[in-house]
PAKENU-238353 format. One line per field, with one value per residue (C-alpha): residue number from 1; x, z, y. Coordinates in steps of 0.1 Angstrom, whole numbers, padded with zeros to 4 digits. Each point is the difference from the previous one (the first is absolute). Example, Ala and Ser with C-alpha at 12.3 -4.5 7.8 and 13.67 -1.06 7.14 Angstrom:
BEGIN
i = 1  2
x = 0123  0014
z = 0078  -0007
y = -0045  0034
This chain:
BEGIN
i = 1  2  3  4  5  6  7  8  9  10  11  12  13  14  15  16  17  18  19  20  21  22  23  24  25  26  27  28  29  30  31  32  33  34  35  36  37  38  39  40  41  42  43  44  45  46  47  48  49  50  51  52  53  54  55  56  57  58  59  60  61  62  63  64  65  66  67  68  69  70  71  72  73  74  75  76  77  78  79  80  81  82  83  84  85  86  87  88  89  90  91  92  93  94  95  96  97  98  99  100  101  102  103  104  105  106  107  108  109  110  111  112  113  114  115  116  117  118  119  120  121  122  123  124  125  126  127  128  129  130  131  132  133  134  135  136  137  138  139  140  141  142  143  144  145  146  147  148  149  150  151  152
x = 0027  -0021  -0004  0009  -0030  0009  0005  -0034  -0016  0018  -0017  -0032  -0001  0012  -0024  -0025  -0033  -0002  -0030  -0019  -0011  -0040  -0018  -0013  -0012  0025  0018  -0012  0023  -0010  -0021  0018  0000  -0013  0026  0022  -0006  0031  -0003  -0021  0017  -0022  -0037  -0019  -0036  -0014  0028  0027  0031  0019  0034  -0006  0019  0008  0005  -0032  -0018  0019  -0010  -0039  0004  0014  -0034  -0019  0006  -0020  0017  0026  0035  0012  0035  0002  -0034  -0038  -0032  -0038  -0009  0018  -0002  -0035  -0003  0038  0008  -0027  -0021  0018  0034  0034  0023  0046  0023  0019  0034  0002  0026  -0014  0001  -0014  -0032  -0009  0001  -0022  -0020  -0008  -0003  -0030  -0020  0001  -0007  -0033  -0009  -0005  -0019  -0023  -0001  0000  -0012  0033  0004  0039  0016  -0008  0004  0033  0018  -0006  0009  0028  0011  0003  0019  0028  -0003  0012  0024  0020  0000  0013  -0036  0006  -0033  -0014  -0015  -0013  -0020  -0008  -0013  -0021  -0012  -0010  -0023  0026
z = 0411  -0033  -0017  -0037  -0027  -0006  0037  0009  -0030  0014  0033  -0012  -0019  0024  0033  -0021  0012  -0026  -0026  -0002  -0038  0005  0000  -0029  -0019  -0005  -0031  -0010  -0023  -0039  -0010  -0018  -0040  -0021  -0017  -0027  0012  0023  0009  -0002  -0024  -0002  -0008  -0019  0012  -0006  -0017  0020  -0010  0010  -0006  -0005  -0004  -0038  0004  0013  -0027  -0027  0017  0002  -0038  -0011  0017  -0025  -0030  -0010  0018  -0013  0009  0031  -0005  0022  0012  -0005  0009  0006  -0036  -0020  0030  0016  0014  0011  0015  0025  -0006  -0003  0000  -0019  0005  -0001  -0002  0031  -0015  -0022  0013  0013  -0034  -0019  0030  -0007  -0035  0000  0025  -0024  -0029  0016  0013  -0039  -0009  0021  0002  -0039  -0002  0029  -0002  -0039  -0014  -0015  -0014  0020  -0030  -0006  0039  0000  -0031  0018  0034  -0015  -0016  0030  0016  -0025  0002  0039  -0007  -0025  0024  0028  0022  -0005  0007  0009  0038  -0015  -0026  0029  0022  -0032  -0006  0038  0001  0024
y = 0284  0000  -0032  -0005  -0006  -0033  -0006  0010  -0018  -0034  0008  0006  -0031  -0023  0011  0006  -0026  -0028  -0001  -0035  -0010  0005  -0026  -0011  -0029  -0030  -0009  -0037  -0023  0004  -0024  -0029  0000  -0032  -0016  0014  0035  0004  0039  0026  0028  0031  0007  0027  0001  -0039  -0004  -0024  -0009  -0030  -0013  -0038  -0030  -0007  -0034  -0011  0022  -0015  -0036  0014  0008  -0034  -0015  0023  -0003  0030  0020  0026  -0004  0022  0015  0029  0011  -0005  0020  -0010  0013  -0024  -0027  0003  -0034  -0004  0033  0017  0030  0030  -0016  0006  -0029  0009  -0029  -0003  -0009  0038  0024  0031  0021  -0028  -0002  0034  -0003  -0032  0018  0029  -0023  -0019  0028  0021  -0032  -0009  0036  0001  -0031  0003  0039  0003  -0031  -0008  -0038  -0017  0000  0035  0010  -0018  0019  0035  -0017  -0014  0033  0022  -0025  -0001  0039  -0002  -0029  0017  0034  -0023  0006  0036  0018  -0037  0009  0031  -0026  -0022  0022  0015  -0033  -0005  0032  0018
């Protein structure tokens, strides 16, 4: 009596010896984040970016007083001495569209003024321009911009 395909397949699968994972090195916990970063979000080279809660920024802000006002995200160009090196801050209470717009917004906008010398005000108009361009396509084309943006 021949077996069927499927029938043989089954067999083979199920008396075949079982594979052990190779040993390898362990998996340790993340290390924890200082406080307001909440979660790691993505990175691009040096470049780390962190989804952090808004609330405690805003209360970090209201201590300086020459500090600008943080709405929806900040980066270590405009805030050297509140944000770490190579960091772009997203405010944890944006939905998922609004992140990735913020998250765009913040990298143009410390890329020109680190990369290109470009004063905030200045870095924040074009910043601010190609956001409202993928706000009023509904994110259309927006990971293709992102992952641009990230050197991907």
């Amino acid at each position: 009596m021949r077996l069927s395909l499927a029938t043989r397949r089954w067999l083979a699968r199920i008396t075949a010896p079982r594979r052990r994972k190779p040993a390898g090195k362990k998996r340790h916990a993340a290390p924890a984040l200082k406080a307001p970063r909440l979660r790691l979000l993505g990175t691009r080279g040096k470049l780390r970016i962190y989804l952090v809660d808004a609330t405690a920024v805003r209360k970090m802000t209201d201590k300086n007083p020459n500090a600008p006002d943080f709405t929806m995200g900040t980066n270590d160009a405009v805030w050297r001495n509140v944000t770490g090196p190579n960091e772009v801050w997203v405010a944890d209470e944006l939905g998922p569209l609004e992140r990735k717009l913020t998250m765009l917004h913040e990298m143009l906008e410390r890329r020109r003024m680190k990369r290109d010398g470009l004063s905030y005000d200045d870095a924040h108009d074009e910043a601010l321009a190609a956001e409202n361009r993928y706000r009023q396509a509904n994110g259309r084309g927006l990971d293709a911009a992102l992952r641009k943006e990230r050197g991907q």
